[in-house]
C-alpha positions in Angstrom: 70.7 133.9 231.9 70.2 135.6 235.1 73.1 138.3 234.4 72.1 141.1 237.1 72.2 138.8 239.2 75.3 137.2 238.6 76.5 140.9 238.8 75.6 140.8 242.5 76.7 137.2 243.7 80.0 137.6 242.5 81.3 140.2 244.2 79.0 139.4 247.1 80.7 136.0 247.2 84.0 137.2 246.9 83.3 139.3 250.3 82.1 136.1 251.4 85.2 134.6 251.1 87.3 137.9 252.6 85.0 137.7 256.0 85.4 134.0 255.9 89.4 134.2 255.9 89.0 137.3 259.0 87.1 134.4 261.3 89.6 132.4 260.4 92.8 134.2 260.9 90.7 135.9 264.0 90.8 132.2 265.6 94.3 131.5 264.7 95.5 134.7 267.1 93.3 134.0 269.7 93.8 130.3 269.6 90.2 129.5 269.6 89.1 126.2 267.6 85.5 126.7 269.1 83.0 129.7 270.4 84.8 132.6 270.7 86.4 132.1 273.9 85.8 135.7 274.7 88.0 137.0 272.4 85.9 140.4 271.1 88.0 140.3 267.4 87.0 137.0 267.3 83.4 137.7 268.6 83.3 140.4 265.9 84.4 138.5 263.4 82.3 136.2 263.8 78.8 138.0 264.0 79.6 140.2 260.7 80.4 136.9 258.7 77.4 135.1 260.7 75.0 138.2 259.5 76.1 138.2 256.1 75.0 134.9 255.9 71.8 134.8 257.4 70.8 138.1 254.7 72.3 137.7 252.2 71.4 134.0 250.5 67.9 135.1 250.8 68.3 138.3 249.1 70.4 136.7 246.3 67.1 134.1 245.5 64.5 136.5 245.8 66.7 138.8 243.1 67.3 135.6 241.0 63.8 134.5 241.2 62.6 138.1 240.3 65.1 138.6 237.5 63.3 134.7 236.1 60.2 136.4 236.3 61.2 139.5 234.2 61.6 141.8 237.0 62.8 145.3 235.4 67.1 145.7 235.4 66.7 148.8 237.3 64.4 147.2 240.4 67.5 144.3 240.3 70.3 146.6 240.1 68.9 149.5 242.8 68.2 145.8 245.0 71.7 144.4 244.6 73.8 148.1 244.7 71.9 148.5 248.0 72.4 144.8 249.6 76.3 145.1 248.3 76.6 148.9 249.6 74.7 147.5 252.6 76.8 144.6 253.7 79.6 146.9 252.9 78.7 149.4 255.4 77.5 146.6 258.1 81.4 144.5 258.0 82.5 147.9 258.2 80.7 149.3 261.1 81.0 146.4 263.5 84.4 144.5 261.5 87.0 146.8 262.9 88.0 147.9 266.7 85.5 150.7 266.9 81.7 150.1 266.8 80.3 152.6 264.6 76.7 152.6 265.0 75.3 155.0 262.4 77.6 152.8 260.0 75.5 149.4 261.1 72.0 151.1 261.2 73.1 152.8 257.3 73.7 149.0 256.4 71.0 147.1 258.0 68.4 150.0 256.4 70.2 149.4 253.0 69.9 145.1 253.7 66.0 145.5 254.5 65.1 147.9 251.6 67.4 145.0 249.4 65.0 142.6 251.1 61.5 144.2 251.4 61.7 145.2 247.7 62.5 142.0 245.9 60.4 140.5 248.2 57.7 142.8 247.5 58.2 142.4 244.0 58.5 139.1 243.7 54.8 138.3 245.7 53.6 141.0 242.6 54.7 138.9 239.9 53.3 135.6 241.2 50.0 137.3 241.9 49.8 139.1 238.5 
């Protein structure tokens, strides 16, 4: 069973679900079915839910797929406490009325380690 990686998904899904229900109730207020008819909460919205899904599926199969291959706990754990911390910091940085850019640039670092690692790992244990 793929526990570390369960450990991850879970709470990464459940954030899913919280930026999921912000695009939606962001719609609802500015009356937008569509787009984002430049609404900029909306537009916000939006692009931190959009970005968590474009990183973070990936992520989550290359950790599964490593943890499969025997990948050691710590690797998987240091990958998924940097993707979760990571995502964190990203929502965070662009989620609310002021852009804070260190914030975004902290949680896009902490997404690409996540990502170059596993995926570094994982082209290691196929070869080997």
């Amino acid at each position: 069973m793929a526990r570390v990686t369960l450990l991850y998904a879970g709470p990464l899904g459940l954030a899913f679900f919280w930026l999921s229900w912000r695009v939606i109730r962001a719609r609802a207020r500015a009356q937008v079915s569509l787009g984002t008819g430049d609404d900029a909460a909306l537009q916000r919205a939006m692009r931190v839910h959009g970005n968590f899904a474009e990183y973070v599926p990936l992520v989550l199969v290359l950790m599964l797929a490593n943890e499969l291959a025997g990948a050691p706990a710590p690797l998987l754990h240091g990958a998924g406490t940097a993707l979760l911390l990571g995502r964190l910091c990203h929502a965070l940085s662009i989620g609310g009325r002021i852009h804070r850019m260190r914030l975004r640039v902290a949680g896009m670092a902490l997404t690409f380690l996540a990502l170059a690692v596993l995926a570094i790992a994982g082209i290691i244990a196929a070869v080997s």
